[in-house]
PLY file of the C-alpha trace (Angstrom):
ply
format ascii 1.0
element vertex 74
property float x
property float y
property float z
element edge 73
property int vertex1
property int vertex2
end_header
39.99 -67.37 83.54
43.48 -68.78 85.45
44.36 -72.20 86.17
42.99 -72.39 89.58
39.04 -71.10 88.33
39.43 -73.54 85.82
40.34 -76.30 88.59
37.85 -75.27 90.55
35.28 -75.20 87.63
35.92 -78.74 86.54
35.93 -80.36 90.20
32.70 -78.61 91.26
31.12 -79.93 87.52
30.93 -83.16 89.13
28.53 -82.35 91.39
26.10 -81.24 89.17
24.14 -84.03 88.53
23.83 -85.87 84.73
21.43 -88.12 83.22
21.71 -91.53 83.08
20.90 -91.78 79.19
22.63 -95.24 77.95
22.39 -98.35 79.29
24.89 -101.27 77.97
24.23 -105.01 77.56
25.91 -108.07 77.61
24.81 -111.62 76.01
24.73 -114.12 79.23
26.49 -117.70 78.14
22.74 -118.99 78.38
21.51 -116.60 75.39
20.24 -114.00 78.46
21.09 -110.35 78.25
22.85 -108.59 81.49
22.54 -105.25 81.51
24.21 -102.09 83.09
23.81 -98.54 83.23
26.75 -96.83 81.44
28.01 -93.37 83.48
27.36 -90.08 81.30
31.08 -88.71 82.19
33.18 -91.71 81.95
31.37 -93.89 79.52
32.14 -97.09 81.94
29.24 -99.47 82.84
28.21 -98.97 86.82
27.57 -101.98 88.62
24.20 -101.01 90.28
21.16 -98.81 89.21
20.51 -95.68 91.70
23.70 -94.66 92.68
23.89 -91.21 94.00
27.75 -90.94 91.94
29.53 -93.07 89.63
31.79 -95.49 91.17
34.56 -94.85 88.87
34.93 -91.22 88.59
32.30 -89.57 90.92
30.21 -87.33 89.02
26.57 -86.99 90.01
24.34 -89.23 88.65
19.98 -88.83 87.76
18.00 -91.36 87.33
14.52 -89.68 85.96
15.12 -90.65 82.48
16.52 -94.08 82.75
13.35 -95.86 81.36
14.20 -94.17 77.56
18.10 -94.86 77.80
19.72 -95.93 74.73
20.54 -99.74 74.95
23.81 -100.47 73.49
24.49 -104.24 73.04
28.14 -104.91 73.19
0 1
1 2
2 3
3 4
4 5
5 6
6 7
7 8
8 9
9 10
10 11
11 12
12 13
13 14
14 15
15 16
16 17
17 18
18 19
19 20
20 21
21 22
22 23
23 24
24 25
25 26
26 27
27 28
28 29
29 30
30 31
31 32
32 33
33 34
34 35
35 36
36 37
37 38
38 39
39 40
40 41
41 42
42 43
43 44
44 45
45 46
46 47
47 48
48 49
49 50
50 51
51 52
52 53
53 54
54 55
55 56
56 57
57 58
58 59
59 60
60 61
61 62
62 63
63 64
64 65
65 66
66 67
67 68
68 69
69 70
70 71
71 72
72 73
C-alpha cells in the first residue's frame, strides 16, 4: 500500500462510525457527579451526548450502547 492509500485509508476511518463505550465523571464542589461521554478515537470527554462526530477530532460517533459504558471517575 503507498502513502496516499494509506492517507486516504485513515481519513475515510473517521467516518465509520464508533461506539460510545466510556463515559467519564467528575466530583461537583457540592459532592454531585458531572458526567461526560469520553470519544472512542481521541479519549477526550465531549461536551454533549448525541453528537453525530466528536468535537475534537471528528470521527463518527454511535450512541446504541451508551447505557453499558464504562464510568471512569476521574
Amino acid at each position: 500500500m503507498n502513502d496516499t492509500s494509506q492517507i486516504l485509508d485513515s481519513a475515510l476511518s473517521y467516518r465509520v462510525p464508533m461506539a460510545v463505550t466510556s463515559i467519564r465523571g467528575f466530583r461537583t464542589l457540592t459532592g454531585g457527579l458531572s458526567t461526560y461521554p469520553v470519544c472512542p478515537r481521541c479519549h477526550t470527554t465531549m461536551e454533549h451526548e448525541y453528537q453525530a462526530y466528536c468535537d475534537r477530532c471528528g470521527q463518527a460517533l454511535d450512541w446504541k450502547d451508551i447505557k453499558r459504558a464504562n464510568i471512569i471517575i476521574s
